[in-house]
C-alpha positions in Angstrom: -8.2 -14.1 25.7 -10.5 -11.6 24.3 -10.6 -9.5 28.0 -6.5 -9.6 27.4 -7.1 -8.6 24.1 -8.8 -5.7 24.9 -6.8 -4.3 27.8 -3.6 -4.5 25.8 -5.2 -2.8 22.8 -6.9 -0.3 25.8 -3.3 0.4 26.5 -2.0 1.0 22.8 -4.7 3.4 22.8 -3.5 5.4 25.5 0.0 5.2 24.3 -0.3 6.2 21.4 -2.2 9.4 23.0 0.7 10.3 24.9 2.7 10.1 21.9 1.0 12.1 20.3 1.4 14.7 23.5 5.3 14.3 23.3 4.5 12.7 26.6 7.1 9.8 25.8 7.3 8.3 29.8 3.6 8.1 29.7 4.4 6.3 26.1 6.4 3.8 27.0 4.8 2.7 30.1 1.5 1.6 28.5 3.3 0.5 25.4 5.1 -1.7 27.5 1.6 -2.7 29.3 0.5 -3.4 26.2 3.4 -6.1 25.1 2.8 -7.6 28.5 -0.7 -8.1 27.4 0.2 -9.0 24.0 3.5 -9.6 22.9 2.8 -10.2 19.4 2.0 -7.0 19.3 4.8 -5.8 17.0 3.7 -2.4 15.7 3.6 -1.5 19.6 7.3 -2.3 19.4 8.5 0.1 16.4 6.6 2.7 18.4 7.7 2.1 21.9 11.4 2.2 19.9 10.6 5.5 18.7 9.4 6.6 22.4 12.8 5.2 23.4 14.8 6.9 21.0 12.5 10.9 21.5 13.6 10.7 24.7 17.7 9.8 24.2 17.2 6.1 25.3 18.7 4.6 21.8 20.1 1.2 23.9 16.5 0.7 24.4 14.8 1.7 21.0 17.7 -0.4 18.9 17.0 -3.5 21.3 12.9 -2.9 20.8 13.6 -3.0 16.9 16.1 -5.6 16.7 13.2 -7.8 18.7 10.7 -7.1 16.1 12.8 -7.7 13.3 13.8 -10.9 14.9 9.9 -11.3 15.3 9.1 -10.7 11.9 11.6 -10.6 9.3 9.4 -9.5 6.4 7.9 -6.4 8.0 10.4 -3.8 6.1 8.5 -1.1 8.5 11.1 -2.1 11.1 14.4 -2.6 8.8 13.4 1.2 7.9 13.0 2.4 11.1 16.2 0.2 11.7 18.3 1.9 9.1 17.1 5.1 10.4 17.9 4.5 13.8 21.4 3.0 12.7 22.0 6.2 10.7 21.1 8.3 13.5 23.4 6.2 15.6 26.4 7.1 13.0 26.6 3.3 12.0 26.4 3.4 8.2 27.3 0.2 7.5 24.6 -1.3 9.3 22.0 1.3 8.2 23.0 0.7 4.3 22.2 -2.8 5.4 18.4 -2.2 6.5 17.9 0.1 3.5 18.7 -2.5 1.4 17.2 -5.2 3.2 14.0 -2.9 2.8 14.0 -2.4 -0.8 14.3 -7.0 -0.8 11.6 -6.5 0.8 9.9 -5.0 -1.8 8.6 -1.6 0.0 5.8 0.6 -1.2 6.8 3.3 1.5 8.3 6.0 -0.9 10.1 7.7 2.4 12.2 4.4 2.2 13.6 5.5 -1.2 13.7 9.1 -0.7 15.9 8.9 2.9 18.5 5.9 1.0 18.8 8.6 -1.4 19.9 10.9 0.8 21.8 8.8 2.8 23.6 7.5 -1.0 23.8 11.0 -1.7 26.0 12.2 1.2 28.2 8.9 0.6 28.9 10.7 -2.4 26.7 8.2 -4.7 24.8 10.4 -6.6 24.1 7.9 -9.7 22.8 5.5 -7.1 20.9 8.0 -5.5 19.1 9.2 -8.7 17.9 5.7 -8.9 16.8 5.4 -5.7 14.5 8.5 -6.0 13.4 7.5 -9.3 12.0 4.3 -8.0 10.4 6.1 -5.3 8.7 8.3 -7.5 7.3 5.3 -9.4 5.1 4.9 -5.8 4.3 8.2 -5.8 4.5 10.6 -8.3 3.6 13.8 -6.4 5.8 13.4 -3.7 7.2 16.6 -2.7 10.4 15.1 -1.0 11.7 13.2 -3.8 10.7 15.7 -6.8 12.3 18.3 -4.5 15.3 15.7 -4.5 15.5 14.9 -7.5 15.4 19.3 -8.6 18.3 19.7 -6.0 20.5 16.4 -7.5 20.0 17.9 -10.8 20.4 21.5 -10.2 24.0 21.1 -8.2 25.1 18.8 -11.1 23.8 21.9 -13.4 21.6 20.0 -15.5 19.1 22.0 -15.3 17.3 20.6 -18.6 17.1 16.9 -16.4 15.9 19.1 -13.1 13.1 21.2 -15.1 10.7 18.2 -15.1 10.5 17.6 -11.3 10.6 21.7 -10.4 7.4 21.5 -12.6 6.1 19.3 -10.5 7.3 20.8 -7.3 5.6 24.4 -8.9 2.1 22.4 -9.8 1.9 21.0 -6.1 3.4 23.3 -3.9 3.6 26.6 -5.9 3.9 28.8 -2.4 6.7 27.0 -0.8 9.2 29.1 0.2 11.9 26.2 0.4 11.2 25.9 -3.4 11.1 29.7 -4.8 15.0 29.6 -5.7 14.5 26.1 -7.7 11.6 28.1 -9.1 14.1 30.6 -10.7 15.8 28.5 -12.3 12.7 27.8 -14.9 13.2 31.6 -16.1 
């Protein structure tokens, strides 16, 4: 068991170097080692789905993801990279559905907050989108994505008082980001 172990976890390793590479063939050939090995291995999964879905193979990556969520239905890692995948796939009802099952889940991952805002946002749900950022700045504070958000949901509503606050922020943590020197403007 141990030997088995190893060799699957031997593979990992190497996949996850060809990931890194943007070698994604390579990828999912010793990710899928590895789950031959092991196939409890469910992180191995979510990345062999993301392998899948780099190189256009999105059958593949939603079938990898729907087996780990099958496999463990309290890991909200895999209902976000469900949603995301879902989104990406244009199928919003079922990627609403994974951002919310996420947020049951309790998530700590502020990226889970920030891209449901978004995704809220371009629904046309900006009050729920607020929220959504709001809570995800509760896990982290500094977070450039969701200050910069939360500046750009105030600022095209002009309320410009309620964006000041998180353009602060954004100025404090980032003051040389060109992406933020117009929201910067607006605090003269």
């Amino acid at each position: 068991l141990s030997n088995q172990l190893d060799f699957a976890l031997g593979n990992v390793a190497m996949a996850d170097y060809y990931f890194r590479k943007n070698d994604y063939t390579n990828a999912i050939k010793y990710y899928q080692k590895a789950l031959k090995k092991d196939s409890l291995l469910n992180a191995v999964r979510i990345n062999l789905s993301s392998s899948y879905n780099a190189i256009g193979k999105n059958a593949e990556a939603l079938s990898c993801l729907k087996l780990a969520a099958k496999m463990e239905p309290g890991n909200d890692h895999v209902f976000y990279s469900l949603a995301l995948l879902y989104n990406e796939l244009n199928n919003l009802s079922q990627a609403q559905t994974c951002f919310e099952k996420c947020i049951a889940l309790k998530t700590l991952n502020p990226k889970v907050y920030y891209n449901y805002g978004l995704f809220m946002q371009q629904k046309g749900n900006s009050s729920k989108a607020e929220q959504l950022f709001r809570q995800g700045l509760i896990i982290d504070s500094q977070s450039e994505e969701l200050n910069y958000a939360m500046a750009v949901l105030f600022a095209q509503q002009n309320a410009i008082d309620k964006a000041k606050p998180f353009i602060n922020t954004l100025k404090a943590i980032a003051p040389n980001n060109e992406q933020y020197q117009k929201l910067f403007q607006l605090l003269r």
